[in-house]
BALOBA-1460 file (C-alpha; in Angstrom, 3 decimals):
// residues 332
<rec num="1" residu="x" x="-5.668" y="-30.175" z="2.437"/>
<rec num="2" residu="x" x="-2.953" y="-28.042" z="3.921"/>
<rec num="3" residu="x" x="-2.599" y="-30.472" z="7.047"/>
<rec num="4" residu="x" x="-1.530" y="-32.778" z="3.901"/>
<rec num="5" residu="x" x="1.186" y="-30.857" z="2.626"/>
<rec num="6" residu="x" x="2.720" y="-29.430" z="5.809"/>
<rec num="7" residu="x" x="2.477" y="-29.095" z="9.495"/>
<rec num="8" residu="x" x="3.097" y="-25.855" z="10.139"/>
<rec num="9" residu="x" x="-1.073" y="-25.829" z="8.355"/>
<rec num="10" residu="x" x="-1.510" y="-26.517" z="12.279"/>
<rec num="11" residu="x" x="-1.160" y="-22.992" z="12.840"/>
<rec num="12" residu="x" x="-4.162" y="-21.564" z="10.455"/>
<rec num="13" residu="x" x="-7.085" y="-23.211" z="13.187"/>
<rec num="14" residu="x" x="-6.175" y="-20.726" z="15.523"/>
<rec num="15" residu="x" x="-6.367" y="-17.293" z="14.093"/>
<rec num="16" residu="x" x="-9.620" y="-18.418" z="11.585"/>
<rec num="17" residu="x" x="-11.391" y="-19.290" z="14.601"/>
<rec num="18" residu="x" x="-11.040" y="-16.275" z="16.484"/>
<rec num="19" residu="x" x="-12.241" y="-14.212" z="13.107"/>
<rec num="20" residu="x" x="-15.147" y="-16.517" z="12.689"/>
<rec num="21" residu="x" x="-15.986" y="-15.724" z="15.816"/>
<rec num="22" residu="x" x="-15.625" y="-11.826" z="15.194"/>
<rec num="23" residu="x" x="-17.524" y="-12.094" z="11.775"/>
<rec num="24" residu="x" x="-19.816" y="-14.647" z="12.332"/>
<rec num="25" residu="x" x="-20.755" y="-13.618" z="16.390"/>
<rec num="26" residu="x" x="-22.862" y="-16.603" z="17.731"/>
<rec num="27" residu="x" x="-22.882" y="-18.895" z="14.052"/>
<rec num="28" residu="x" x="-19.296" y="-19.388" z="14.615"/>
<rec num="29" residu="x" x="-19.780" y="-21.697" z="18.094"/>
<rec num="30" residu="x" x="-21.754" y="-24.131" z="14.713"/>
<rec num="31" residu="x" x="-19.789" y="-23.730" z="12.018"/>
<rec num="32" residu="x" x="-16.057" y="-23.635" z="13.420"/>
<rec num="33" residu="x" x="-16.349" y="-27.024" z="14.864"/>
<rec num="34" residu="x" x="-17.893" y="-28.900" z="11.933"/>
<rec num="35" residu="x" x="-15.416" y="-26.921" z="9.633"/>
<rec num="36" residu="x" x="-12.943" y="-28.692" z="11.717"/>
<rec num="37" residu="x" x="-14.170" y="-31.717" z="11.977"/>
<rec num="38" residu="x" x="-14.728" y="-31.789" z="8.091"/>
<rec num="39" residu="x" x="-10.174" y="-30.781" z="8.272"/>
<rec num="40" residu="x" x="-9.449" y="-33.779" z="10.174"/>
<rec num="41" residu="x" x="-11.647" y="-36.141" z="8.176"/>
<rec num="42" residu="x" x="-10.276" y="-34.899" z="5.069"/>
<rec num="43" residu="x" x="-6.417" y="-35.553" z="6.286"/>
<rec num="44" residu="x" x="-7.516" y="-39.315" z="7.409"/>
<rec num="45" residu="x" x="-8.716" y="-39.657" z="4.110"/>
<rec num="46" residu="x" x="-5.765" y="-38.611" z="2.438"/>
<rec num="47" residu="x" x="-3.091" y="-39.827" z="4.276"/>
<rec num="48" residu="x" x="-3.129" y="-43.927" z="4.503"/>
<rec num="49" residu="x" x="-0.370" y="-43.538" z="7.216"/>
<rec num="50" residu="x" x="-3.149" y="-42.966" z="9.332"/>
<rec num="51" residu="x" x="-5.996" y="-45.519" z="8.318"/>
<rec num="52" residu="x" x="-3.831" y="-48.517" z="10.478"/>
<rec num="53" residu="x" x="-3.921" y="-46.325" z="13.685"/>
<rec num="54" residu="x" x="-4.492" y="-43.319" z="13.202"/>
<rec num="55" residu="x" x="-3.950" y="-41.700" z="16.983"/>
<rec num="56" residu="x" x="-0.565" y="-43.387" z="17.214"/>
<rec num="57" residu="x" x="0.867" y="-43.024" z="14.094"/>
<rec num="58" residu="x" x="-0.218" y="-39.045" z="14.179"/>
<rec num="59" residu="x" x="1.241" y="-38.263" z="17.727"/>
<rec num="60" residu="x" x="4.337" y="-40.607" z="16.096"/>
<rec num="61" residu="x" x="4.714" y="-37.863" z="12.850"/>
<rec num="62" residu="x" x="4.264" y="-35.245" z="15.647"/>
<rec num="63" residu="x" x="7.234" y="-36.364" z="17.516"/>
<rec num="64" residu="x" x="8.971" y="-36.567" z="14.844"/>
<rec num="65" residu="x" x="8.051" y="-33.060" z="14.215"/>
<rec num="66" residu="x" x="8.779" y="-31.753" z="17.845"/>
<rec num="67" residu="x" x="11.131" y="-34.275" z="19.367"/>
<rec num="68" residu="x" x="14.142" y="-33.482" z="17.934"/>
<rec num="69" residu="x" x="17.834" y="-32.269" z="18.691"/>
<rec num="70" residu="x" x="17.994" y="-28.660" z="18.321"/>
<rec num="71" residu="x" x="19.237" y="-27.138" z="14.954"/>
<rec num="72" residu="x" x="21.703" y="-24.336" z="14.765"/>
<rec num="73" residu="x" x="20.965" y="-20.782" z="13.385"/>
<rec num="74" residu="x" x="23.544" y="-18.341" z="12.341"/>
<rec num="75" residu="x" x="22.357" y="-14.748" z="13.630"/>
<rec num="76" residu="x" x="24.045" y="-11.827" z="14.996"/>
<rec num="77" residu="x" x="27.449" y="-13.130" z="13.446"/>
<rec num="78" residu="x" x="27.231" y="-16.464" z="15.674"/>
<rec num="79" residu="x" x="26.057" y="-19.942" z="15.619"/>
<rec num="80" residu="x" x="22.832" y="-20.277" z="18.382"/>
<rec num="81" residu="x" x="20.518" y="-23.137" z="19.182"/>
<rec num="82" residu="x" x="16.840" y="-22.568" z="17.451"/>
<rec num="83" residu="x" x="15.368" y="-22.300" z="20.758"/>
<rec num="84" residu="x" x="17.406" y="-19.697" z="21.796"/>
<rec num="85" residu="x" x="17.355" y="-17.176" z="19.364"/>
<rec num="86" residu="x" x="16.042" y="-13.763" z="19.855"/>
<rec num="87" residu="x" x="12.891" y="-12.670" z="19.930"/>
<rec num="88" residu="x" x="13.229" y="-10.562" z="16.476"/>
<rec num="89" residu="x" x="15.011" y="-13.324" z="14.446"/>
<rec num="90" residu="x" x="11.214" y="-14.007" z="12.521"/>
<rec num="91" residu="x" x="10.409" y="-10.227" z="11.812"/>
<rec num="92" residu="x" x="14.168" y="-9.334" z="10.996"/>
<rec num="93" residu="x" x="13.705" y="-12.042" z="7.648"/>
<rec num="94" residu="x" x="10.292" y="-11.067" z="7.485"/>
<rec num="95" residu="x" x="11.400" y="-7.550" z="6.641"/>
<rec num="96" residu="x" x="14.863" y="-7.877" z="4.940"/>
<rec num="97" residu="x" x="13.602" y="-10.746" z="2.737"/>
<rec num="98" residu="x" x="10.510" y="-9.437" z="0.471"/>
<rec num="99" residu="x" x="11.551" y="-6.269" z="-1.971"/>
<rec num="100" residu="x" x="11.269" y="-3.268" z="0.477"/>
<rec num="101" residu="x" x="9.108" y="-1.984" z="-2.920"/>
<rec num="102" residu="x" x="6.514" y="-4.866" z="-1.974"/>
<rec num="103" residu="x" x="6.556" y="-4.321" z="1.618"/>
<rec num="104" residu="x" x="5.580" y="-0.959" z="1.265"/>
<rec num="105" residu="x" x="3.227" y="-1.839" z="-1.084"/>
<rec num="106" residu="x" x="1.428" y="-4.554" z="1.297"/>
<rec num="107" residu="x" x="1.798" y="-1.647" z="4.206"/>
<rec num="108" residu="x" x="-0.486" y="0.423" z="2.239"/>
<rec num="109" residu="x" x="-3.133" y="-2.656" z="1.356"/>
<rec num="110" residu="x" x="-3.568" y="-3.152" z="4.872"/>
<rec num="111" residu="x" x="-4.415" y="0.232" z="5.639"/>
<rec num="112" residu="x" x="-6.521" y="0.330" z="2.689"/>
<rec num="113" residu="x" x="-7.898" y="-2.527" z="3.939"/>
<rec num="114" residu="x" x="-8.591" y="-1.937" z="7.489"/>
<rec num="115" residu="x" x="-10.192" y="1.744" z="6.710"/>
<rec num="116" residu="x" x="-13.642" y="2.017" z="8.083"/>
<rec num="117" residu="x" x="-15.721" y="0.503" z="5.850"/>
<rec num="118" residu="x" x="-18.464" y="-2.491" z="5.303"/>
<rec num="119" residu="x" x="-16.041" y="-4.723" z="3.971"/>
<rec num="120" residu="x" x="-13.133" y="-4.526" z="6.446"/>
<rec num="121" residu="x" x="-13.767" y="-7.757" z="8.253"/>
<rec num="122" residu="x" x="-12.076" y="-9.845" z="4.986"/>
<rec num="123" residu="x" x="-8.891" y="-8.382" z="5.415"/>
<rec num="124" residu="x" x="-9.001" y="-9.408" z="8.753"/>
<rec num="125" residu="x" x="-8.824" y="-13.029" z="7.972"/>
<rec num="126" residu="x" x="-5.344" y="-13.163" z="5.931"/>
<rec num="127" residu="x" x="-4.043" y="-10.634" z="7.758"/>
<rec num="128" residu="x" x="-4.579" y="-12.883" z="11.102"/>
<rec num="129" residu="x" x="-3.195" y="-15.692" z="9.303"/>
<rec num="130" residu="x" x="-0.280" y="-13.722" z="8.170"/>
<rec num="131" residu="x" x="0.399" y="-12.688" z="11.458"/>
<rec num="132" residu="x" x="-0.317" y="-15.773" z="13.917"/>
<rec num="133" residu="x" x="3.099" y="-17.529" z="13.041"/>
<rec num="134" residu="x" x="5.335" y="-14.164" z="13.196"/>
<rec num="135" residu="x" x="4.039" y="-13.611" z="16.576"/>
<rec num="136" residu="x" x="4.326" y="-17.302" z="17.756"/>
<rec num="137" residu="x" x="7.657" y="-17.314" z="16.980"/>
<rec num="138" residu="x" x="8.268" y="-14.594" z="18.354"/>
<rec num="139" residu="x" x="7.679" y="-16.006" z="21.909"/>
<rec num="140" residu="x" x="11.044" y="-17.217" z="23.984"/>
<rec num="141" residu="x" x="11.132" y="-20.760" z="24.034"/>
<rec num="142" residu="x" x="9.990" y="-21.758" z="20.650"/>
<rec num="143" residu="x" x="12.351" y="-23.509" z="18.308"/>
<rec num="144" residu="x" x="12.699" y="-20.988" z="15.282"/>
<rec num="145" residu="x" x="14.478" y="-23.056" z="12.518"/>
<rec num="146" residu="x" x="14.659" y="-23.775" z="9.102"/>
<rec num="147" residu="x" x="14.840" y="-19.729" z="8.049"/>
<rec num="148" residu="x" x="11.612" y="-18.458" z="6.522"/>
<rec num="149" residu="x" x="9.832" y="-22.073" z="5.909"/>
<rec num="150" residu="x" x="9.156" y="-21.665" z="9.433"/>
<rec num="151" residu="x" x="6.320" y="-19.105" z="8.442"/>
<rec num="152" residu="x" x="6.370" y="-19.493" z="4.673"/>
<rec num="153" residu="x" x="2.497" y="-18.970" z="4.699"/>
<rec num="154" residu="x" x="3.113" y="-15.303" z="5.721"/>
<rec num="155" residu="x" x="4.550" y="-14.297" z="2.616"/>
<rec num="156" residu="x" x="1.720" y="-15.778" z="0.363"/>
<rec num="157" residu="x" x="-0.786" y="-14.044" z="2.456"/>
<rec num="158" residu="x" x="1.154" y="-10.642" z="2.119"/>
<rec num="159" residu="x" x="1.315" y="-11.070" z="-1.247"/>
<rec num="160" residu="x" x="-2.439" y="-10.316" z="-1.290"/>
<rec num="161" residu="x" x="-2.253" y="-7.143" z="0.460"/>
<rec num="162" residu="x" x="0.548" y="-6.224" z="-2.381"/>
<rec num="163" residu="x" x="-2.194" y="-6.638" z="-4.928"/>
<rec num="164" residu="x" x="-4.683" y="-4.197" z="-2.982"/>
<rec num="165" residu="x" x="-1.994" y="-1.864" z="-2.184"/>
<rec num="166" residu="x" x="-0.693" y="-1.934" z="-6.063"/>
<rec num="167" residu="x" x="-4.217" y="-1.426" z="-7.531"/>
<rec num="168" residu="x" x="-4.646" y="1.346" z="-4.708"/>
<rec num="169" residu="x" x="-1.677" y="3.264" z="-6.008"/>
<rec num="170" residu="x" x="-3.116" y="2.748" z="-9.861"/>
<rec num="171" residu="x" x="-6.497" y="3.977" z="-8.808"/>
<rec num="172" residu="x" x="-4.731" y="6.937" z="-6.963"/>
<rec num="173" residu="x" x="-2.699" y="7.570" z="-9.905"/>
<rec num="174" residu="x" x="-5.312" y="7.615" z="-12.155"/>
<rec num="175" residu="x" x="-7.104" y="10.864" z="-10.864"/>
<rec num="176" residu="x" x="-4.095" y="12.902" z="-11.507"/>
<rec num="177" residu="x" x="-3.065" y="10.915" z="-14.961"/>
<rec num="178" residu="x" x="-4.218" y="8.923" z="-17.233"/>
<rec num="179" residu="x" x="-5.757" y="5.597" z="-16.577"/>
<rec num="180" residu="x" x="-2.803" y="3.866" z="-18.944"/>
<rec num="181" residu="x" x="0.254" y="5.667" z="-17.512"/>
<rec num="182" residu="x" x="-1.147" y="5.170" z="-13.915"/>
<rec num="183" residu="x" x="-1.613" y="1.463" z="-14.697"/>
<rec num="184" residu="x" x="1.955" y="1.664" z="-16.675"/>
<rec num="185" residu="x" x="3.438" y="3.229" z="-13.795"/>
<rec num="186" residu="x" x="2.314" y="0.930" z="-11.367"/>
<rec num="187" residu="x" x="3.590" y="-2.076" z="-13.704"/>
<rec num="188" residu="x" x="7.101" y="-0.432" z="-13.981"/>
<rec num="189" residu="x" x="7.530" y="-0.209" z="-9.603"/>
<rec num="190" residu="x" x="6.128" y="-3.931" z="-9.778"/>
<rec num="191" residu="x" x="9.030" y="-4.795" z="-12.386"/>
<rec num="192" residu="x" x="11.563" y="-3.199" z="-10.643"/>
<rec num="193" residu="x" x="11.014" y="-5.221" z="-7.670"/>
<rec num="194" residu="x" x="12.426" y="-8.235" z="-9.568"/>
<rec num="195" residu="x" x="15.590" y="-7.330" z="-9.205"/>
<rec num="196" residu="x" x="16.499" y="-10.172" z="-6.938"/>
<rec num="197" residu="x" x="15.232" y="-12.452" z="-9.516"/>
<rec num="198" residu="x" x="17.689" y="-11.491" z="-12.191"/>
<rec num="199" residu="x" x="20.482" y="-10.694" z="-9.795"/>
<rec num="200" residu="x" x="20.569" y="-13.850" z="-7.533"/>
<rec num="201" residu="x" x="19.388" y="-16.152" z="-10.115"/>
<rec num="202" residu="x" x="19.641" y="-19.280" z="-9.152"/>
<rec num="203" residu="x" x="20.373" y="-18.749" z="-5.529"/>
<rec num="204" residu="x" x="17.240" y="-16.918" z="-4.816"/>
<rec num="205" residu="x" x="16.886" y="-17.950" z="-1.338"/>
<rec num="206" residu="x" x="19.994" y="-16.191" z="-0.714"/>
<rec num="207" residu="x" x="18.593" y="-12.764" z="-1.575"/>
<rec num="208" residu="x" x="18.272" y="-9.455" z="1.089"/>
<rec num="209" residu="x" x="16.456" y="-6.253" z="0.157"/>
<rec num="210" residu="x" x="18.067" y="-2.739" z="0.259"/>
<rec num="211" residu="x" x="17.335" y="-2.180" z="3.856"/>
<rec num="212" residu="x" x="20.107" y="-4.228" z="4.692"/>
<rec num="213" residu="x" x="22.929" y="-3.585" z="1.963"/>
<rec num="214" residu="x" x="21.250" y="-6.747" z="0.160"/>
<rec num="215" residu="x" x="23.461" y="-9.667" z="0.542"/>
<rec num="216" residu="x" x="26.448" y="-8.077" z="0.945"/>
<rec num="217" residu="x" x="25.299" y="-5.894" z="3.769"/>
<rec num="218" residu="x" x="23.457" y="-9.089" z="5.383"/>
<rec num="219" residu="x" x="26.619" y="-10.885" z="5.792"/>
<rec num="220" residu="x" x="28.073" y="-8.014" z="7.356"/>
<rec num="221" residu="x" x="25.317" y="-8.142" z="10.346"/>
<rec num="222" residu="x" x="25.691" y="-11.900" z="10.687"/>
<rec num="223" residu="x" x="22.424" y="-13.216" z="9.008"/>
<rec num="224" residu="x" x="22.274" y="-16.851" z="6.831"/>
<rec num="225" residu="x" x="23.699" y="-16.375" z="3.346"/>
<rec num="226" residu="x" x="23.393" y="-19.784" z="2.041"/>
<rec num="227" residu="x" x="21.121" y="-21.870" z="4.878"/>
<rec num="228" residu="x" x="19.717" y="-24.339" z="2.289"/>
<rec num="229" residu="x" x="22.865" y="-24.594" z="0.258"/>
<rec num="230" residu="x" x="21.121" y="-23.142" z="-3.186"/>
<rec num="231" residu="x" x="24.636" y="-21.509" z="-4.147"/>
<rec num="232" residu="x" x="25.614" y="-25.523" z="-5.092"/>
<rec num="233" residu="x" x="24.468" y="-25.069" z="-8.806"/>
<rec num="234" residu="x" x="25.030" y="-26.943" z="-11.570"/>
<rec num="235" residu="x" x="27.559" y="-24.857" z="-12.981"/>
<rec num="236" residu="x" x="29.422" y="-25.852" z="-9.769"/>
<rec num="237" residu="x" x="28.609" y="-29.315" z="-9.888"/>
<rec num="238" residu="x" x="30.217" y="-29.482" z="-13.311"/>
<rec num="239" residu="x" x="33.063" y="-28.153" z="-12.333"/>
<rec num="240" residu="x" x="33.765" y="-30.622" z="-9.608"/>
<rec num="241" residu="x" x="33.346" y="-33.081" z="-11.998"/>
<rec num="242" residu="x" x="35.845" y="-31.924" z="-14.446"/>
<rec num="243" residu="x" x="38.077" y="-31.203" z="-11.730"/>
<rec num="244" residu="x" x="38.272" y="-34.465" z="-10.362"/>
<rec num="245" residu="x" x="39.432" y="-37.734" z="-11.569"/>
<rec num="246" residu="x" x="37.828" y="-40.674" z="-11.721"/>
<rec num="247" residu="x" x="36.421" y="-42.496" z="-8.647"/>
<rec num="248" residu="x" x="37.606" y="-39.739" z="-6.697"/>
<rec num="249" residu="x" x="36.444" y="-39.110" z="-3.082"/>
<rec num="250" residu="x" x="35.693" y="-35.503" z="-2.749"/>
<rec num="251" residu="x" x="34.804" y="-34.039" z="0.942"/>
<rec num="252" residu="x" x="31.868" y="-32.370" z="1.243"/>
<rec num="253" residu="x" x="30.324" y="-30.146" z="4.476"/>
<rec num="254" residu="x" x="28.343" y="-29.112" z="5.861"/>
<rec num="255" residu="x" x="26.423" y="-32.218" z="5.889"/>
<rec num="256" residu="x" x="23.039" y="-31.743" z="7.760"/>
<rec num="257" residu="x" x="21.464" y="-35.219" z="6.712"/>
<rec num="258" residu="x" x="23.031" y="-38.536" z="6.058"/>
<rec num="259" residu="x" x="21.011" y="-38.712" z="2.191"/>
<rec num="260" residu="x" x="21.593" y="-34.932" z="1.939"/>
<rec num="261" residu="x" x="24.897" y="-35.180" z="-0.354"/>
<rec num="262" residu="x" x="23.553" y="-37.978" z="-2.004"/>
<rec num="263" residu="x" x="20.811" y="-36.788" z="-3.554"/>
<rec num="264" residu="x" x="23.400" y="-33.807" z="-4.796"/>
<rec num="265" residu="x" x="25.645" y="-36.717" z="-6.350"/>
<rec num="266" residu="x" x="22.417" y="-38.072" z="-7.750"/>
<rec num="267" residu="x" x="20.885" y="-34.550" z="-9.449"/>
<rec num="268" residu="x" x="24.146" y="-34.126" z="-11.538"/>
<rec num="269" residu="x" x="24.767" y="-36.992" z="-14.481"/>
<rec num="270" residu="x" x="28.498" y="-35.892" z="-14.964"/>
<rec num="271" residu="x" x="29.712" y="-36.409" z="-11.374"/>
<rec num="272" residu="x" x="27.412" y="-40.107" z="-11.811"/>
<rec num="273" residu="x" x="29.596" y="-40.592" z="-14.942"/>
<rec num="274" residu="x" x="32.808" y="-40.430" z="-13.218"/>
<rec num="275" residu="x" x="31.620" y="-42.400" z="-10.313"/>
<rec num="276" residu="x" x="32.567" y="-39.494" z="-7.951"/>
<rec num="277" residu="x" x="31.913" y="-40.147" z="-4.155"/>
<rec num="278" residu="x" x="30.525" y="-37.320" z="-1.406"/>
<rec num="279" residu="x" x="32.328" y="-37.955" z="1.906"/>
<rec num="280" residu="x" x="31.165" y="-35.712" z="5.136"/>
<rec num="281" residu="x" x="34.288" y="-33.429" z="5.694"/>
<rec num="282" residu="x" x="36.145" y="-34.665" z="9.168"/>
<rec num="283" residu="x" x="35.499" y="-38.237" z="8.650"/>
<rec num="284" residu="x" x="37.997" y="-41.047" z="8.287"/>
<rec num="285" residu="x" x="37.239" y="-41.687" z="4.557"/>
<rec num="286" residu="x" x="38.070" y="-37.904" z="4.314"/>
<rec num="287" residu="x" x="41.563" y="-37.681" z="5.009"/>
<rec num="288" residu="x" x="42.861" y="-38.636" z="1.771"/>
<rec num="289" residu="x" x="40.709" y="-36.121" z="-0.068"/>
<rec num="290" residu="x" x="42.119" y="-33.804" z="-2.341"/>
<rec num="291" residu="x" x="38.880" y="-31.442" z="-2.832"/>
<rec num="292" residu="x" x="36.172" y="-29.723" z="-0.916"/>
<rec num="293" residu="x" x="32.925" y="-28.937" z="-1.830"/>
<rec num="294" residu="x" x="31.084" y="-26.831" z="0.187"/>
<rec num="295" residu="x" x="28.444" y="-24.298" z="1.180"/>
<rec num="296" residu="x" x="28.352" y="-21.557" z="3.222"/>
<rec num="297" residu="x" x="26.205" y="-22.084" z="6.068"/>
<rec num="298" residu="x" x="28.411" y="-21.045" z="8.883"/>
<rec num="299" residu="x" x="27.304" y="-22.477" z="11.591"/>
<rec num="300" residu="x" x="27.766" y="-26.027" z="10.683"/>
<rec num="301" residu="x" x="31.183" y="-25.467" z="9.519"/>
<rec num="302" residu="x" x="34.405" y="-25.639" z="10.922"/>
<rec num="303" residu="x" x="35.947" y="-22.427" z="12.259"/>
<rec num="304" residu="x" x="38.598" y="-22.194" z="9.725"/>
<rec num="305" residu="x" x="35.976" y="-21.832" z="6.933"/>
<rec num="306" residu="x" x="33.771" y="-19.651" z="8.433"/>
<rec num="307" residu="x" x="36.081" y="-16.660" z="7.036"/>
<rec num="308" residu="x" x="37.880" y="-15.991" z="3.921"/>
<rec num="309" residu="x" x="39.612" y="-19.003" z="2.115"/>
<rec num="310" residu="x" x="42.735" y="-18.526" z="0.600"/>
<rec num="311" residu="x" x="42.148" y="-17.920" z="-3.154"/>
<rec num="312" residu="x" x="44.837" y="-19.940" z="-4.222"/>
<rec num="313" residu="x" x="43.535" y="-22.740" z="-3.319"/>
<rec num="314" residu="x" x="39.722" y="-22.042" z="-4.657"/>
<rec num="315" residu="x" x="39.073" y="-23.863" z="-8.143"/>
<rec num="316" residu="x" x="35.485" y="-22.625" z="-8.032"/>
<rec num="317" residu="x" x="32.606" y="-20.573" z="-6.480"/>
<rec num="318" residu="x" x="29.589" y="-19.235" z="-6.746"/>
<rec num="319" residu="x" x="29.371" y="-15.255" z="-5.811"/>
<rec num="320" residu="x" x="25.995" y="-13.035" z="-5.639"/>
<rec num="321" residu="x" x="26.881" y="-9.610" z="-4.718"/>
<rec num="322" residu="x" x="30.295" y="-10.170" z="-3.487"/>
<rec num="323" residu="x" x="29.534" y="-13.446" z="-1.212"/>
<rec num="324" residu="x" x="30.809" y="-16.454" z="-1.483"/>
<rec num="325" residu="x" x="27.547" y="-18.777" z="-1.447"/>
<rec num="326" residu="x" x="29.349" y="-22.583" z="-2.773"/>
<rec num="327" residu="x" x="33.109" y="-22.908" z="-3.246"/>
<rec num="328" residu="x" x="35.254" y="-25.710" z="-4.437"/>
<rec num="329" residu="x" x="38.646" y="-25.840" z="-2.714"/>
<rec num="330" residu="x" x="41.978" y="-28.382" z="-3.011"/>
<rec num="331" residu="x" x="42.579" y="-29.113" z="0.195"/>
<rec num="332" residu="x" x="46.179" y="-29.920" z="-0.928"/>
């Protein structure tokens, strides 16, 4: 079932396998294979892609997957090809992207966890899991793109090692305090990890713990502010709309995919209404454009917006802590 919602599923076999074989010792040469067997029936099954030919048109979705041109990253305050970045690009968002309250939260789950005891071997399994992808990607070579998707699984899994780390603490608490005010305590540090929700809202992809300055301090050491463009919110949309007249062509950038701007124009009913048209920033049917809408995803921009724009000619933008995320400029 995960194989059916994503590929990067591809990379749970591997570390289960090797825990079945810790746990399970001589069962595990029976049951791994049949539990695999029983994966890849249920993805034929599921997917009618496959029921035509299904050993073509699977090694077809995998090129698709792998056979690509390489997709710029912006780290360390430059734009680098995915399989080139540095070793430490997955465990620098690993760390500066989850409440540092949280991580040290999940730090002390896993220790809880991994005490000497009878049940031990459990946490083993997510733990694996949460770790198998960091590590891969860690390894020279690999194409690391696409920000935290990459190893999106992590985070889930760490989230239950937050939960035995939190009820750790109220346990803990409670010997030297009440059971409510430990449990009340515990809720309050849990609460106060939300901060990013309230403060980023709705550009929540764009958020950085305290480690690094939050956003403001991740732009300052080069990381992505804005890679899947979440600081284009409807408030800004709106505003294009009312800022441009009718029919308008308005250039957008950076455009990553040729439907990418269209399904933008098609998510927001006023600029449908005035019959506005996206045009990729650079092209022909761009140089008579008055306005540009854009997001700030540096490396796929030109040089000249990379930096600060001048704010006379900004009609709009959307700021979290001090960065510019979206902005709507006249280009005239």
């Amino acid at each position: 079932m995960a194989l059916l919602t994503k590929i990067q599923a591809i990379l749970l076999p591997i570390p289960v396998a090797l825990w079945a074989c810790l746990a399970l010792r001589r069962r595990a040469l029976g049951f791994v294979p049949v539990w695999g067997l029983v994966g890849v029936i249920v993805l034929f099954l599921g997917w009618p892609f496959l029921w035509s030919d299904p050993v073509a048109h699977f090694q077809q979705y995998l090129g698709r997957t792998t056979n690509r041109s390489a997709i710029l990253v912006w780290y360390g305050g430059e734009a680098i090809a995915d399989r080139d970045v540095p070793w430490h690009y997955p465990w620098i968002l690993w760390g500066t992207t989850v409440p540092l309250g949280l991580h040290l939260l999940g730090a002390a789950g896993v220790w809880q966890s991994l005490r000497p005891c009878s049940e031990r071997l459990w946490a083993l399994l997510p733990l694996a899991c949460l770790v198998f992808p960091l590590v891969l990607f860690t390894i020279p070579g690999i194409a690391v793109y696409d920000g935290e998707r990459l190893f999106s699984v992590s985070y889930s899994l760490w989230g239950v090692f937050v939960g035995v780390g939190s009820d750790g603490l109220r346990r803990w608490l409670a010997l030297r305090v009440s059971s409510r005010l430990a449990a009340g305590s515990v809720a309050v540090l849990l609460a106060a990890q939300s901060y990013g929700l309230m403060a980023m809202a709705p550009c929540w992809l764009s958020y950085y713990n305290v480690t690094v300055g939050g956003l403001k301090g991740a732009e300052r050491l080069g990381l992505p502010v804005s890679y899947w463009g979440d600081g284009v919110t409807r408030e800004l949309l709106e505003t294009t709309a009312a800022a441009a007249p009718r029919g308008a062509k308005i250039a957008c950038a950076p455009v990553l995919h040729e439907r990418q701007w269209n399904e933008v124009l098609g998510q927001c009913p006023a600029l449908r209404e005035r019959e506005v048209q996206f045009v990729p920033l650079g092209s022909p049917a761009a140089a008579g454009c008055d306005l540009l809408l854009m997001f700030s995803r540096r490396e796929y921009l030109p040089p000249e917006y990379r930096g600060t724009i001048d704010p006379q000619r900004v009609v709009a933008s959307i700021v979290r802590e001090g960065v510019v995320l979206a902005v709507l400029v006249r280009l005239r």
